[in-house]
C-alpha positions as CSV (number, residue, x, y, z in Angstrom):
1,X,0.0,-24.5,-30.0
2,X,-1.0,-23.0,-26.5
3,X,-2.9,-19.7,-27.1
4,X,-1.1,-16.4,-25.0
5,X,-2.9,-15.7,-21.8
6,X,-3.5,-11.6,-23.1
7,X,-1.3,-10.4,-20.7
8,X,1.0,-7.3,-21.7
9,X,4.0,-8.1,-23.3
10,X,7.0,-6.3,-23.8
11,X,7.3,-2.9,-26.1
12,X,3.8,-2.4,-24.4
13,X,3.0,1.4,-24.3
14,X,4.0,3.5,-21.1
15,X,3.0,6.8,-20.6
16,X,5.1,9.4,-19.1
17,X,4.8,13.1,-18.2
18,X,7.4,15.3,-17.7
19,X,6.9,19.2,-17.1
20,X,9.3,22.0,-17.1
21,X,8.7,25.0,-14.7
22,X,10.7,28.0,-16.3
23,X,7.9,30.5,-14.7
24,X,11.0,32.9,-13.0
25,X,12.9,33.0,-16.1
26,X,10.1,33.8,-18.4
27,X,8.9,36.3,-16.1
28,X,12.1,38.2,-16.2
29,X,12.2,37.8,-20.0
30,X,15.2,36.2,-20.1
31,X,14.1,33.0,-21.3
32,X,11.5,32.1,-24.5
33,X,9.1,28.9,-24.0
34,X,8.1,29.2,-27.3
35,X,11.5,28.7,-29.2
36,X,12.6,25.8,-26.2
37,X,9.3,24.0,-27.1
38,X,10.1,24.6,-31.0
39,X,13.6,23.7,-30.1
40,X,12.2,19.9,-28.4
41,X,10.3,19.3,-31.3
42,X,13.6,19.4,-33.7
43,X,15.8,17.6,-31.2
44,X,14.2,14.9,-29.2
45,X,15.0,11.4,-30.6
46,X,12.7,8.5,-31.3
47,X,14.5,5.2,-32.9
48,X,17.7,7.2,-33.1
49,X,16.3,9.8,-35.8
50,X,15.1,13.7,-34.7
51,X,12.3,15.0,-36.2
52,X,10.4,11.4,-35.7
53,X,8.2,12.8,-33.1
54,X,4.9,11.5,-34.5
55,X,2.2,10.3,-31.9
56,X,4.5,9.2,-29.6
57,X,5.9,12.0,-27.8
58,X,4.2,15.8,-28.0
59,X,5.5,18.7,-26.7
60,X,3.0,21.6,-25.7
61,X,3.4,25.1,-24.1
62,X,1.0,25.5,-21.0
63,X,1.8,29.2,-20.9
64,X,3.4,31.1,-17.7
65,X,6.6,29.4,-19.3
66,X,5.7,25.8,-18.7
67,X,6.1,23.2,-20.7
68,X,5.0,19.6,-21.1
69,X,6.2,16.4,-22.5
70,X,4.2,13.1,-22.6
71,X,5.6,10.5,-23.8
72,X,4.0,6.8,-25.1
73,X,7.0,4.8,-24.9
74,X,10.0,4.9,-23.1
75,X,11.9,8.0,-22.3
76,X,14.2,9.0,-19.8
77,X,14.0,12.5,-18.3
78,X,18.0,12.8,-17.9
79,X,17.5,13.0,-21.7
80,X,15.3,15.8,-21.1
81,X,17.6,17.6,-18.9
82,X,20.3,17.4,-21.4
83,X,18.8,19.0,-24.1
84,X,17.2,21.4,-21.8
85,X,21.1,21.9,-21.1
86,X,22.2,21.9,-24.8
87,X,19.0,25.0,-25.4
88,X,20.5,26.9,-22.4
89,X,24.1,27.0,-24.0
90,X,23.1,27.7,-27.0
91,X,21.1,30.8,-26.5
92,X,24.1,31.8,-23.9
93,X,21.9,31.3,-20.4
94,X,23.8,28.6,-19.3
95,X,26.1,30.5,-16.7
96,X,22.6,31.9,-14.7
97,X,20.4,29.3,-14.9
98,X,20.7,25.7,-14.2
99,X,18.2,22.3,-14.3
100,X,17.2,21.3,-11.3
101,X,14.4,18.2,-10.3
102,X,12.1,19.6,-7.8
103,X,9.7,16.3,-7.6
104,X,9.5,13.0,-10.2
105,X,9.0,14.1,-13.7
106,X,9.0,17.9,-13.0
107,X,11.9,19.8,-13.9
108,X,12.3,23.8,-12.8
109,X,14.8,26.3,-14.2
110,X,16.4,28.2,-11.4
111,X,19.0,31.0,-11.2
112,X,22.5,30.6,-10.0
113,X,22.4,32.5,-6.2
114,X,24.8,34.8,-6.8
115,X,26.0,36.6,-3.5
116,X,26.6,39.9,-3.4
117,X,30.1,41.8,-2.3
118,X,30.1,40.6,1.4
119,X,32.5,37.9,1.4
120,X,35.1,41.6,0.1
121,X,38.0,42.1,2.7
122,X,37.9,45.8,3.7
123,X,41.3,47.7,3.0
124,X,42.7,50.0,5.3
């Protein structure tokens, strides 16, 4: 037998952090970070079964409505977005705010723009 060389294998562990900004919504006291992190905790999957979270994956509250996830093994942050998704329809945001990627691993919440009455045609 030919002993392994040591080198990492596959199912190796990875480390990822991902960090939702919801600073504008919090601030307007719209949204709650505490219930969304509480709501992660419940939902995210790990081997197909929620409520596995264990030491792979924590989910804290950084205050000011930020939130991180770091992850020790794979996990995709378009998962992340859809239950970030799936939390805003639930609690009946989802037709002001939306999920937007402002830079790798950080996702922001962001209010629709909604403009105003200027697009009104005047009657005579």
């Amino acid at each position: 037998m030919v002993a392994g060389t040591g080198t990492p294998k596959k199912g190796q562990k990875v480390t990822k952090k991902y960090i939702i900004n919801a600073t504008q919504p919090t601030n307007d006291r719209i949204f709650d970070p505490s219930a969304f992190a509480t709501f992660l905790q419940q939902r995210i999957k790990v081997e197909g079964r929620t409520g596995n979270l264990g030491d792979a994956i924590t989910v804290s509250n950084l205050g000011d409505g930020r939130i991180e996830i770091v992850s020790h093994q794979e996990f995709s942050g378009r998962y992340l977005k859809y239950l970030t998704k799936k939390f805003l329809k639930k609690q009946q945001l989802r037709d002001w705010l939306r999920v937007v990627a402002t830079a790798k691993g950080e996702y922001s919440l962001k209010f629709f723009n909604v403009v105003g009455d200027e697009g009104e045609e005047d009657e005579d």
